[in-house]
C-alpha positions in Angstrom: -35.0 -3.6 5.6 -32.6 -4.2 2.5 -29.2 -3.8 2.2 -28.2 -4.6 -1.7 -31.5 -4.3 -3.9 -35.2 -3.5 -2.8 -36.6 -7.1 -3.9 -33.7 -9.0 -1.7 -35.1 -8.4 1.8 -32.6 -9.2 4.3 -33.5 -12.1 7.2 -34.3 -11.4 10.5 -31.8 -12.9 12.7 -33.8 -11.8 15.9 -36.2 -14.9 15.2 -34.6 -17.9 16.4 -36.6 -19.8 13.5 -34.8 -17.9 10.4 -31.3 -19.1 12.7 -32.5 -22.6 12.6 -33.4 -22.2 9.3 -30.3 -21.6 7.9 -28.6 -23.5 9.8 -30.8 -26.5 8.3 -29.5 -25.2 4.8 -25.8 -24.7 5.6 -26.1 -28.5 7.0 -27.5 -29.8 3.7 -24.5 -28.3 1.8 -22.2 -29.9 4.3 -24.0 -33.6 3.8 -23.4 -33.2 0.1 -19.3 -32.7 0.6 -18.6 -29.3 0.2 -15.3 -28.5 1.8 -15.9 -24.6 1.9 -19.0 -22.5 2.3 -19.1 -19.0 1.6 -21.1 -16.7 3.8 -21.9 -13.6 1.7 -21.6 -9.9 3.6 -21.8 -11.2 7.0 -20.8 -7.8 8.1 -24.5 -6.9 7.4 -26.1 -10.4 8.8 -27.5 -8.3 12.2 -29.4 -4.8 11.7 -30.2 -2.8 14.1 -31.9 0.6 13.8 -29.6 3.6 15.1 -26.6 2.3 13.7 -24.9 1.5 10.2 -26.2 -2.1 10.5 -22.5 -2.9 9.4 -19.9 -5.0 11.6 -22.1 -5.0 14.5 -20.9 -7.4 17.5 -24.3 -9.4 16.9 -22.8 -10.2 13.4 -19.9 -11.8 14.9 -22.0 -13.8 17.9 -24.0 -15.5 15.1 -21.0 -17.0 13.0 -19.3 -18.3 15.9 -22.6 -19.8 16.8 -22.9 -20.6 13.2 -19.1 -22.3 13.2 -19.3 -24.2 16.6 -22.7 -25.9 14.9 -20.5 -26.8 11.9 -17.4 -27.6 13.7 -19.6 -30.4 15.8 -21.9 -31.4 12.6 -19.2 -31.7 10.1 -15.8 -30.6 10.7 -14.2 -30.7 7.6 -16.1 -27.8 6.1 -14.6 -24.7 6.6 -16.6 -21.7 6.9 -15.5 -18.3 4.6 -16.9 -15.5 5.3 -17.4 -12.6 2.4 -16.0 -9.5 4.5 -14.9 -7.1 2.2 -14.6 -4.2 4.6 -11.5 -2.1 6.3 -8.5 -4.2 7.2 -8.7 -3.8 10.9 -12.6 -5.0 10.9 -11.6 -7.9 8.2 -9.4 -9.0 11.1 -12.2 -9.1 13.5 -14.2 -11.9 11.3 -11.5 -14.4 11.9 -12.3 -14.4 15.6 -10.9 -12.1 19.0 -10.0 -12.7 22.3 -11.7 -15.9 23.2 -12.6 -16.7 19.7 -9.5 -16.4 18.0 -9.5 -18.9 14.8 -13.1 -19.1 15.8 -15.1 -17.5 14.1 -14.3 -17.8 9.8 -11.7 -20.0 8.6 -11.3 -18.4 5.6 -11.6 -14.6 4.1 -11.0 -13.3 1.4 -7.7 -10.8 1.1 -9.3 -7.9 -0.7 -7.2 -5.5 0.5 -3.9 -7.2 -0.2 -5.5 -7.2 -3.8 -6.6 -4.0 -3.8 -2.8 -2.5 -2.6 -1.4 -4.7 -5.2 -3.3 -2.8 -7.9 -2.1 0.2 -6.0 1.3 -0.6 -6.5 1.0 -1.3 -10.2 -0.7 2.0 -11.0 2.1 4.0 -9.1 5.5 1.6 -9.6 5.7 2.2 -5.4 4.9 -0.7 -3.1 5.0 1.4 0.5 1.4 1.2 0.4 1.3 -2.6 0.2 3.9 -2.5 2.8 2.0 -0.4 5.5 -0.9 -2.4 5.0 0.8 -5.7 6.2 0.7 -4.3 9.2 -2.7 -5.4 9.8 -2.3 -8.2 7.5 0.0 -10.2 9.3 -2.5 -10.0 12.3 -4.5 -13.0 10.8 -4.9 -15.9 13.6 -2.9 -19.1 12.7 -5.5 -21.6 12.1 -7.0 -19.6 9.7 -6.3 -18.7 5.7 -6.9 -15.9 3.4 -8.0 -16.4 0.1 -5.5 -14.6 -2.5 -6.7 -13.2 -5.6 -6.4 -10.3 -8.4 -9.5 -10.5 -10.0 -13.1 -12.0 -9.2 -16.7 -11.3 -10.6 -16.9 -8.0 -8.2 -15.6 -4.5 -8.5 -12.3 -3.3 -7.4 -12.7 -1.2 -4.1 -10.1 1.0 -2.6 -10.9 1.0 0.8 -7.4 0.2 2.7 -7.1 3.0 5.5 -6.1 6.1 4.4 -3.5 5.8 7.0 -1.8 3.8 4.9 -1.7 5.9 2.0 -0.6 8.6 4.3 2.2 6.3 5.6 3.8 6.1 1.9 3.7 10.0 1.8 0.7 10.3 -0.4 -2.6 12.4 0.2 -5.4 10.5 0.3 -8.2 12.1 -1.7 -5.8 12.5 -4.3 -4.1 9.3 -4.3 -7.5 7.2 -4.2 -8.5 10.2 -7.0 -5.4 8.7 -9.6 -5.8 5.6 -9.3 -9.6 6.1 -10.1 -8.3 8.1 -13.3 -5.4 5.2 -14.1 -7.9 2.6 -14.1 -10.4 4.2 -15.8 -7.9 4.9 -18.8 -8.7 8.3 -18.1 -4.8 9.3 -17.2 -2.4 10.2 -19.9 0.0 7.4 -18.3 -2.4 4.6 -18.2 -2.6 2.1 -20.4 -5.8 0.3 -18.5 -9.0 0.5 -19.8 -11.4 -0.8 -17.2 -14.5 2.1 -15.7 -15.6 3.2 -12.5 -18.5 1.7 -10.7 -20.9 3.1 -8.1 -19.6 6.3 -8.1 -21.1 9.0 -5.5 -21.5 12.0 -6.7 -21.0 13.8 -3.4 -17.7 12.3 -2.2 -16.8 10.5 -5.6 -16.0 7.9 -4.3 -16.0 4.8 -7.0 -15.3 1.6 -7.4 -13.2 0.1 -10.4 -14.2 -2.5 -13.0 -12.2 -4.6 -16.0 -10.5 -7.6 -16.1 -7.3 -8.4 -14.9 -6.1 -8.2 -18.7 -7.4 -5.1 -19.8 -6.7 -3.3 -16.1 -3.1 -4.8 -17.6 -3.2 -2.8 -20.5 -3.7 -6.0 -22.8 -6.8 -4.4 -24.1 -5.4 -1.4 -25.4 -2.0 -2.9 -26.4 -3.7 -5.4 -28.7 -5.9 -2.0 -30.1 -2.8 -1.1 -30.8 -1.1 -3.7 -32.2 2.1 -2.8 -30.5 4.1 -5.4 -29.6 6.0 -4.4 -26.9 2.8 -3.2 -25.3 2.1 -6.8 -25.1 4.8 -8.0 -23.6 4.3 -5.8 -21.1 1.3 -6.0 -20.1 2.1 -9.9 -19.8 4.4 -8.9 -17.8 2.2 -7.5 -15.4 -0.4 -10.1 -15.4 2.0 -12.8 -15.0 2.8 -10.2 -11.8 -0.1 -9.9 -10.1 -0.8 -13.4 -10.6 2.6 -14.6 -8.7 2.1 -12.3 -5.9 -1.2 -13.3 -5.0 -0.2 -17.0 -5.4 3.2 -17.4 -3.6 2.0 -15.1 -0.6 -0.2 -17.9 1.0 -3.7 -19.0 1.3 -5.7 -20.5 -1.4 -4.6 -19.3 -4.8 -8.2 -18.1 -6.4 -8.1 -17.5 -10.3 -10.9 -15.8 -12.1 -12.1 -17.7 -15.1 -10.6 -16.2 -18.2 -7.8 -14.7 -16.8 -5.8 -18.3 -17.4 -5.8 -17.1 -20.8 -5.6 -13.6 -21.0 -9.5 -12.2 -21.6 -10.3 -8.9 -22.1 -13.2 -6.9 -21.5 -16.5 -7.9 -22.8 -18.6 -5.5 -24.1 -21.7 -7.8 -25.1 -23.2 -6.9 -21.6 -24.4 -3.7 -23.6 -27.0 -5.4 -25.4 -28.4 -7.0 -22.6 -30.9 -4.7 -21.0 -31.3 -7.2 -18.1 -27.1 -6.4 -17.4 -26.4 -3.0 -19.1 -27.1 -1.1 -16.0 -24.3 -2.5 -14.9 -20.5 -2.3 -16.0 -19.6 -4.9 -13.6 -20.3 -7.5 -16.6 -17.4 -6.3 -18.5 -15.7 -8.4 -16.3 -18.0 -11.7 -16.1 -17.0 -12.3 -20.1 -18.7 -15.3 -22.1 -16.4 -18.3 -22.3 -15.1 -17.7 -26.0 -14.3 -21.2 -26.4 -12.1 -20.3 -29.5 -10.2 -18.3 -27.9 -9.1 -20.9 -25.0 -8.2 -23.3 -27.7 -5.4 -20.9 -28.2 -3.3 -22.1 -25.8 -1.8 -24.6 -28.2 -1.0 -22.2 -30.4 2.4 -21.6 -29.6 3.5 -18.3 -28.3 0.5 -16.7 -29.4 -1.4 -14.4 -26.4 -3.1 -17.0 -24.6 -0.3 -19.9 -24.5 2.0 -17.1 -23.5 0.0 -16.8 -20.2 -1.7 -19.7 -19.3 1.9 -21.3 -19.8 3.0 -18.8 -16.7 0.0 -19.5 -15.1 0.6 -23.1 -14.8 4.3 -22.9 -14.0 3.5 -20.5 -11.2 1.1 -23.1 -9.7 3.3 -25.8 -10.3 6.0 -24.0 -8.3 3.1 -23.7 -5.8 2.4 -27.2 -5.7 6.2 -27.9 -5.4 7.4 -25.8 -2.6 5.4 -26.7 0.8 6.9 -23.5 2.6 4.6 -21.5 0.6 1.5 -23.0 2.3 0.2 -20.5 5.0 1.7 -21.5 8.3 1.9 -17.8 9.6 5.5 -18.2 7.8 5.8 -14.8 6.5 8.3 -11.9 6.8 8.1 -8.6 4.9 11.2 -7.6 3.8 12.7 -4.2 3.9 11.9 -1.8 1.4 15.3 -1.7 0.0 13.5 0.1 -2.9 10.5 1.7 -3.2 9.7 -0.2 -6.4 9.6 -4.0 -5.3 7.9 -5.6 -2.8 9.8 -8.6 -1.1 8.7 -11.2 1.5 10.4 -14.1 3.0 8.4 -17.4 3.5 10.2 -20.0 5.9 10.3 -23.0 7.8 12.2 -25.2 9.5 14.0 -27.0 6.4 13.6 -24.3 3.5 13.5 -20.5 3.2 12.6 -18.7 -0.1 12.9 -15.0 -0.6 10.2 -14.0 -3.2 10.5 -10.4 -5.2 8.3 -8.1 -6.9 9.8 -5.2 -9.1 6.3 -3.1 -10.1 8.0 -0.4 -11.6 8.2 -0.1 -15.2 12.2 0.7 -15.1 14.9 -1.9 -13.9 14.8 -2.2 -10.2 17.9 -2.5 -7.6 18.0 -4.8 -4.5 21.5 -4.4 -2.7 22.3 -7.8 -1.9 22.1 -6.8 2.0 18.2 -7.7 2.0 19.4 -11.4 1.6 21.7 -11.3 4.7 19.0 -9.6 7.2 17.6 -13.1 8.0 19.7 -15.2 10.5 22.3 -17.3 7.9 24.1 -15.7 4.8 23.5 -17.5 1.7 26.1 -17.3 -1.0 24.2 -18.4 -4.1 20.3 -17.7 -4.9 18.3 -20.2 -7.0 15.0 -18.3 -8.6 12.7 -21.2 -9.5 10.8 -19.0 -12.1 13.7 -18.9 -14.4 15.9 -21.9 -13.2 18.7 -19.0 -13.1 21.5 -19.0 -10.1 22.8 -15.9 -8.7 26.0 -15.4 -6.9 25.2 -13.1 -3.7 27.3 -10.0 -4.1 28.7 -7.5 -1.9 26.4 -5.1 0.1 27.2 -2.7 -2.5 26.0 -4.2 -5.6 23.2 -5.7 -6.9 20.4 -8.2 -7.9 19.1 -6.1 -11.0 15.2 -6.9 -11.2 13.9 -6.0 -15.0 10.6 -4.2 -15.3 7.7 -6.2 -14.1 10.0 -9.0 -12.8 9.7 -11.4 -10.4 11.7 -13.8 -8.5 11.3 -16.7 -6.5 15.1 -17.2 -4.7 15.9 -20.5 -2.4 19.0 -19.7 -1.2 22.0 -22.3 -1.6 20.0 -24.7 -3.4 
């Protein structure tokens, strides 16, 4: 039986041998240091004829087994496992009942990414909000890893529950984003293409770098200058919400620096089959030497880039201590959280609408004590908390970072 190609024949797990097997190998990645190994599509570790082969409890009995050898071999590895699947099931591979925080350590948060692309496409974060739901289910102990980009497609595949939550219809919200990322709606400014597309349910996956899904590409195309700026804007956007959310921060090579699609894959009969390469671009080292050029493309974000992880590195309370509190959707167009601990709280905003964004200054005083002053550590600007009925004005595409009283 196979899974992903017809030459890669899957293992069978029913043998005791291929267990110890691999168990040998996962051991002889842990004696050379590595601190996390990655299990890849452990939903589809256990087959089993009759059924979709696909999250089967079996799956999950093997990488506890598979953790508890670790945990007594060599404990500081931590064990991530490659889920991509719905959120409630992604849940499931951190450990239940008995198992809790047993199981994976680490997973990746593909459907945080994926409603965060959401949000940018339509300027309306209820999506994001009614996935958190689920989200904020993950088992302390345990981490997600954050990201926008990485060297697979862009799947869609948050409940449509959640899409009917924010008053949308499914087929037809999955439909336009399909269309925005593709470049092929007359509001996009993307230019990315759809991957592994069924023809019967057209269903599709989405593929581009985080730049060009940005609308760098096509801004640059363009030469239009404000274009530019804005899809900066929205880079330097998804970037901070995956970072300052919690977990470990994962960026995908190039997009430190702002690269767009790469087309060479074309040429390559061994890769043209697929359009997933216009996202695994050669390292144009020209290009990253760029970022001493001052406020050309590439400084511009890999500048941002660095002060967003230095404000990462600065502020423990962002580490993932199960400290996180969605804030109330105020307005439609930003997406807030509040990460706190004992000594700090910092209120962290998201405007993904392309007009100026309103937050009535209530949405700071809905969390146990009032703060009169908000210091955003982004811009190293104060605000003065105002009256319920008036407001912090977020531009478009800004973000904030707010300790209060600092």
């Amino acid at each position: 039986m196979t899974v992903f190609h017809n030459y890669q024949w899957d293992l069978n797990f029913t043998n005791p041998a291929v267990f110890n097997a691999m168990l040998n190998n996962i051991l002889f990645y842990a004696n050379l240091g590595v601190d996390i190994l990655r299990i890849d599509a452990p939903a589809f570790i256990w087959k089993q004829l009759g059924t979709t082969s696909q999250n089967l409890p079996e799956a999950h009995t093997l990488l506890r087994l598979i953790k508890q050898c670790v945990h007594i071999a060599s404990p500081g590895m931590a064990i991530l496992g490659e889920a991509i699947v719905a959120p409630k099931e992604i849940m499931k591979y951190f450990g239940t009942e008995a198992f809790t925080a047993k199981e994976c350590d680490v997973a990746y948060n593909a459907t945080q990414m994926a409603v965060q692309w959401d949000a940018l496409a339509t300027g309306d974060t209820r999506v994001m909000l009614a996935a958190q739901e689920d989200l904020q289910q993950k088992p302390l102990g345990t981490t997600w890893i954050t990201y926008t980009r990485c060297h697979d497609d862009i799947g869609l595949g948050y409940d449509d529950s959640m899409i009917a939550a924010a008053g949308f219809n499914a087929y037809e919200h999955r439909k336009f984003l399909k269309d925005y990322y593709s470049g092929n709606h007359p509001i996009s400014d993307a230019t990315g293409a759809l991957f592994s597309v069924n023809p019967k349910t057209q269903d599709a996956r989405i593929s581009g770098t985080l730049a060009s899904l940005c609308g760098l590409e096509k801004a640059i195309n363009q030469n239009d200058a404000a274009a530019i700026d804005r899809s900066i804007a929205k880079i330097i956007l998804m970037q901070a919400q995956s970072i300052f959310l919690g977990g470990i921060p994962m960026l995908f090579y190039g997009d430190e620096v702002g690269y767009t699609n790469d087309y060479s894959y074309l040429n390559d009969s061994g890769k043209s089959y697929d359009n997933r390469w216009m996202h695994r671009p050669i390292i144009d080292w020209d290009k990253n030497a760029k970022i001493d050029e001052e406020n050309s493309i590439e400084e511009r974000i890999f500048s941002a880039t660095q002060r967003l992880i230095q404000i990462r590195k600065k502020l423990t309370v962002l580490a993932d201590q199960k400290n996180c509190t969605w804030l109330t959707p105020h307005n439609i167009h930003v997406a807030g959280f509040l990460r706190a601990n004992e000594n700090k709280s910092v209120y962290c905003l998201f405007n993904f609408s392309k007009k100026a964004a309103y937050i009535t200054w209530y949405a700071f005083k809905e969390h146990g004590k009032v703060p009169t002053e908000l210091y955003d550590y982004y811009t190293e600007k104060k605000y003065k908390v105002g009256p319920d009925h008036e407001y912090l004005v977020l531009e478009p595409y800004q973000f904030c970072i707010l300790e209060p009283n600092k």
